[in-house]
C-alpha positions in Angstrom: 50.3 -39.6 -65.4 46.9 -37.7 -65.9 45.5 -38.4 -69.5 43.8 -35.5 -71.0 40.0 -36.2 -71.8 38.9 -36.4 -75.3 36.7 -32.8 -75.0 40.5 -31.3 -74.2 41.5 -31.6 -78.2 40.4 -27.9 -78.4 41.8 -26.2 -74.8 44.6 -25.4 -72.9 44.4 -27.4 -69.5 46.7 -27.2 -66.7 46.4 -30.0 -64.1 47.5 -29.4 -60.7 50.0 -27.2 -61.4 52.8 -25.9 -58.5 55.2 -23.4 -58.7 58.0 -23.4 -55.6 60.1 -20.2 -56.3 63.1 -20.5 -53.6 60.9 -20.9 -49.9 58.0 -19.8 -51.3 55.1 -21.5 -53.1 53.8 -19.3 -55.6 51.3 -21.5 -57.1 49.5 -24.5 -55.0 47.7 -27.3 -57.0 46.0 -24.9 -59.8 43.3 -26.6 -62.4 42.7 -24.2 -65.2 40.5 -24.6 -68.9 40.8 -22.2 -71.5 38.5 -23.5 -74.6 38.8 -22.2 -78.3 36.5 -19.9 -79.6 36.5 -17.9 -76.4 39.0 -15.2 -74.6 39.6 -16.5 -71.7 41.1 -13.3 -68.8 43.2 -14.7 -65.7 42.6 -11.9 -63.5 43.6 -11.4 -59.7 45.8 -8.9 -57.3 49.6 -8.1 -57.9 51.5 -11.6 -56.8 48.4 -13.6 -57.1 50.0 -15.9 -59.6 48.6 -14.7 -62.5 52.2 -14.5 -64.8 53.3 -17.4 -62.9 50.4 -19.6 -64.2 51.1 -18.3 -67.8 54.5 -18.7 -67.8 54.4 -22.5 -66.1 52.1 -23.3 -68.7 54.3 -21.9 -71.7 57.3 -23.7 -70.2 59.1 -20.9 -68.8 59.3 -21.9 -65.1 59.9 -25.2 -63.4 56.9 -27.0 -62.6 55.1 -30.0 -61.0 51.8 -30.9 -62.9 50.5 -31.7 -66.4 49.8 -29.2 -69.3 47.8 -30.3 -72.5 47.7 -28.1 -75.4 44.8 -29.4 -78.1 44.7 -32.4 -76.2 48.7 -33.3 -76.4 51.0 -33.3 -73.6 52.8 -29.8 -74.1 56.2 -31.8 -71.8 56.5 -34.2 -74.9 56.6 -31.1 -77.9 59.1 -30.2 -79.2 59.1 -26.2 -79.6 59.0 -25.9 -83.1 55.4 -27.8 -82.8 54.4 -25.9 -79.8 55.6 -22.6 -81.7 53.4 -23.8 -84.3 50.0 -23.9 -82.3 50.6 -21.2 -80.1 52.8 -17.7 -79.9 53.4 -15.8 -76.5 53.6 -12.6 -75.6 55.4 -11.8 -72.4 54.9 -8.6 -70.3 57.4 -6.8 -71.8 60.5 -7.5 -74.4 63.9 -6.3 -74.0 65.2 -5.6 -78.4 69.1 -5.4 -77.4 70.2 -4.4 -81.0 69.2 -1.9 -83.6 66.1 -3.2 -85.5 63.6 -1.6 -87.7 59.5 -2.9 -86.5 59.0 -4.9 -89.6 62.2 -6.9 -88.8 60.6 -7.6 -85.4 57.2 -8.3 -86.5 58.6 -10.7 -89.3 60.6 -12.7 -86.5 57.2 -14.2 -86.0 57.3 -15.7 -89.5 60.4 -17.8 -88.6 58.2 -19.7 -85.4 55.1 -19.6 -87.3 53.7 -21.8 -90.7 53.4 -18.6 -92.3 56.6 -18.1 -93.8 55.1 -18.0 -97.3 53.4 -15.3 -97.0 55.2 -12.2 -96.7 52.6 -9.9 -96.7 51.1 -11.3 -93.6 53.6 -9.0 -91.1 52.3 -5.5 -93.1 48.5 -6.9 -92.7 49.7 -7.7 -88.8 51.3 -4.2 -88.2 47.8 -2.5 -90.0 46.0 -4.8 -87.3 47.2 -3.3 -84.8 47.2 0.6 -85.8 50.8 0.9 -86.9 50.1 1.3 -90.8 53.0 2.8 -92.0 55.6 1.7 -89.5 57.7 -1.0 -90.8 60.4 1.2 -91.8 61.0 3.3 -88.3 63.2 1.8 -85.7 62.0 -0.4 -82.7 64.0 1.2 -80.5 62.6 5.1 -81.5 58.8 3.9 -80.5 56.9 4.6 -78.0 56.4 1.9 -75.1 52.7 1.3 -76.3 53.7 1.5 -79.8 56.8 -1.3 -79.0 54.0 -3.4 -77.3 51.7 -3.1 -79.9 54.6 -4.5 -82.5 54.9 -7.3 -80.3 51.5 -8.3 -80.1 51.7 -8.0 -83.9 55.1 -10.3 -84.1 53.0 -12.9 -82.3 49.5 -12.6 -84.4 52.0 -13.1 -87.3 53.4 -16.4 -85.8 49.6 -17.8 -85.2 48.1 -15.6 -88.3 45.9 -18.5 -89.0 43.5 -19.0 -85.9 42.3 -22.6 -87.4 44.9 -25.0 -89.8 43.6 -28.5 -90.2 40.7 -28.3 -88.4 42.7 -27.6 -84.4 42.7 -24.3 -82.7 46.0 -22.2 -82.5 46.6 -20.3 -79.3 47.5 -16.4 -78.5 48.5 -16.5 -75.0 49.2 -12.5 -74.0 50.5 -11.2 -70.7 48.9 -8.0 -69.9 48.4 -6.8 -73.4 46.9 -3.5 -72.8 49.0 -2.5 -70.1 50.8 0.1 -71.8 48.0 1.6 -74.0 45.9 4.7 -74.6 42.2 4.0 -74.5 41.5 3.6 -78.2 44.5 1.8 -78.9 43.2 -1.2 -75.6 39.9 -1.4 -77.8 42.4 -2.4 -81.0 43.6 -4.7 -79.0 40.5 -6.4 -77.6 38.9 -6.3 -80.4 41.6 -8.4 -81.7 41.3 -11.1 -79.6 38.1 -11.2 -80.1 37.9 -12.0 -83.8 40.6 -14.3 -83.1 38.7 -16.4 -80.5 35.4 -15.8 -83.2 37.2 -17.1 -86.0 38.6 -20.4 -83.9 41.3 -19.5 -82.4 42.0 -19.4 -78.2 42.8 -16.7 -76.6 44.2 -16.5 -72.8 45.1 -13.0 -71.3 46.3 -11.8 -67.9 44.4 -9.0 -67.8 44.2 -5.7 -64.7 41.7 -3.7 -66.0 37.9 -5.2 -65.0 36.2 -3.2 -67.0 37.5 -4.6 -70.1 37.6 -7.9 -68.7 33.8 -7.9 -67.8 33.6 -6.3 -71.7 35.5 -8.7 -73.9 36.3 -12.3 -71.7 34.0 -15.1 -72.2 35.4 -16.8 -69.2 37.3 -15.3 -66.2 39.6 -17.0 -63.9 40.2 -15.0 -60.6 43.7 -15.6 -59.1 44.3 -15.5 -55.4 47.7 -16.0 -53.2 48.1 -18.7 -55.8 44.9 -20.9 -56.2 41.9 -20.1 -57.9 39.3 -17.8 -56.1 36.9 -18.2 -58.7 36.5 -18.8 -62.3 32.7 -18.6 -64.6 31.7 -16.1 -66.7 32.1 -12.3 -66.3 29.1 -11.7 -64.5 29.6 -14.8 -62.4 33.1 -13.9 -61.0 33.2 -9.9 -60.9 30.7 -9.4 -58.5 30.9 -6.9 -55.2 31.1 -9.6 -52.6 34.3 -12.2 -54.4 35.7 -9.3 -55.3 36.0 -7.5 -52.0 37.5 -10.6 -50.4 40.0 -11.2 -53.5 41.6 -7.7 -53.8 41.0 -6.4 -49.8 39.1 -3.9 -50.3 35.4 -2.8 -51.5 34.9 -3.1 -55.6 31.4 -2.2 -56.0 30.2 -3.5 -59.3 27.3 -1.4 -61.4 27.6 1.4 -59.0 27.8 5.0 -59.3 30.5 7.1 -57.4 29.3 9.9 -55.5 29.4 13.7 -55.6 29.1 13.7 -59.5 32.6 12.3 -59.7 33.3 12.1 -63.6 33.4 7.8 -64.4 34.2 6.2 -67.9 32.3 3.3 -68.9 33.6 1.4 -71.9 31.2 -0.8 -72.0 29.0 1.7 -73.4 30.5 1.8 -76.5 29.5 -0.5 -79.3 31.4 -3.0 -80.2 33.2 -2.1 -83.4 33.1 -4.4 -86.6 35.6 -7.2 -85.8 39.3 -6.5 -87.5 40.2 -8.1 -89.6 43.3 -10.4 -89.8 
């Protein structure tokens, strides 16, 4: 079996991981590194791989290949330690019974080492803009406003980005899919004080702009293998990503005819939030 280096006591490797889904073979031999301290965007075309490669490395699909998780074999954890170093937030959630948001933000407390502190769901909850909604019912929200009490049920399980000197781990599938503008800055913002304070951060992320704004390190999926992986400006450039996603990207380019264009990298980053 592959041994984990000694540097790996702080990431999240995988190590040759394949994914056969019925005939097909969604993933083919992929190596991947996410380090603490940095957010860390898989990013790549729909069917890429890019939720395949997050769920085989969170132990939700059948796989052949090694994960390490702060340097420990994630196969030989049991779930309570891996709940304990690392929460997961899947694309979306399915509540199948009546419950109010601070009941689901709190179910984090029950996987996580923060079960002492009660007040740490309300202070999750205020992270994430929803001040004031513990009391309303999951079910009445909005779809960003249910993904943003997720994201807030799983900061609650991994409050703590650092506990005895090792990294915990938010590992978020598409966490901005669902969300206004404003409310994607909350979120990125997020994950970046979490990676500052410590803590790892790997997202599947869409939107490039964003990506190129708040990742440290990208890894660019393709037809399951890894096109490319570096930093930002290494990996989102006009030529790899042209060839990735089959048609022309032009990167730090105007459009024509005075077409209106956002750029969010304009803004200023805000204060980090606090957690």
């Amino acid at each position: 079996m592959t041994q984990a280096p000694p540097s790996a006591t702080a990431q999240l490797q995988a190590i040759d991981i394949t994914v056969q889904l019925g005939r097909r073979q969604v993933l083919r031999q992929v190596n991947f590194t996410a380090t603490a301290g940095r957010v860390t965007a898989i990013v790549g075309p729909n069917g890429s791989g890019k939720t395949t490669l997050l769920r085989a490395m969170t132990g939700e699909v059948a796989h052949s290949g090694q994960v390490y998780l702060n340097g420990a074999d994630t196969a030989r954890l049991s779930p309570w330690e891996l709940a304990a170093v690392r929460a997961v937030q899947p694309q979306s959630s399915t509540i199948a019974f009546p419950f109010t948001v601070l009941e689901i933000v709190r179910l984090g407390l029950s996987a996580g080492l923060s079960a002492a502190d009660s007040h740490v769901p309300l202070q999750a909850l205020e992270a994430v803009g929803l001040h004031g909604f513990s009391g309303r019912m999951y079910q009445d929200l909005s779809g960003g406003e249910q993904q943003r009490v997720q994201l807030a049920r799983v900061i609650t399980q991994v409050w703590e980005p650092m506990v005895d000197g090792a990294p915990r781990w938010l590992i978020l599938d598409e966490p901005v899919a669902s969300l206004d503008i404003g409310h994607q800055f909350t979120v990125m913002d997020l994950t970046r004080n979490y990676a500052a304070r410590g803590g790892g951060v790997v997202a599947v992320m869409h939107d490039l702009n964003l990506t190129a704004m708040f990742a440290d390190h990208v890894v660019l999926m393709q037809a399951g293998a890894v096109a490319a992986t570096g930093t930002p400006q290494e990996v989102l450039t006009d030529e790899t990503l042209a060839r990735t996603y089959s048609c022309p990207v032009p990167v730090n380019t105007t459009p024509p005819d005075k077409i209106p264009f956002l750029l969010p990298q304009a803004r200023r980053r805000s204060s980090p939030v606090s957690t």
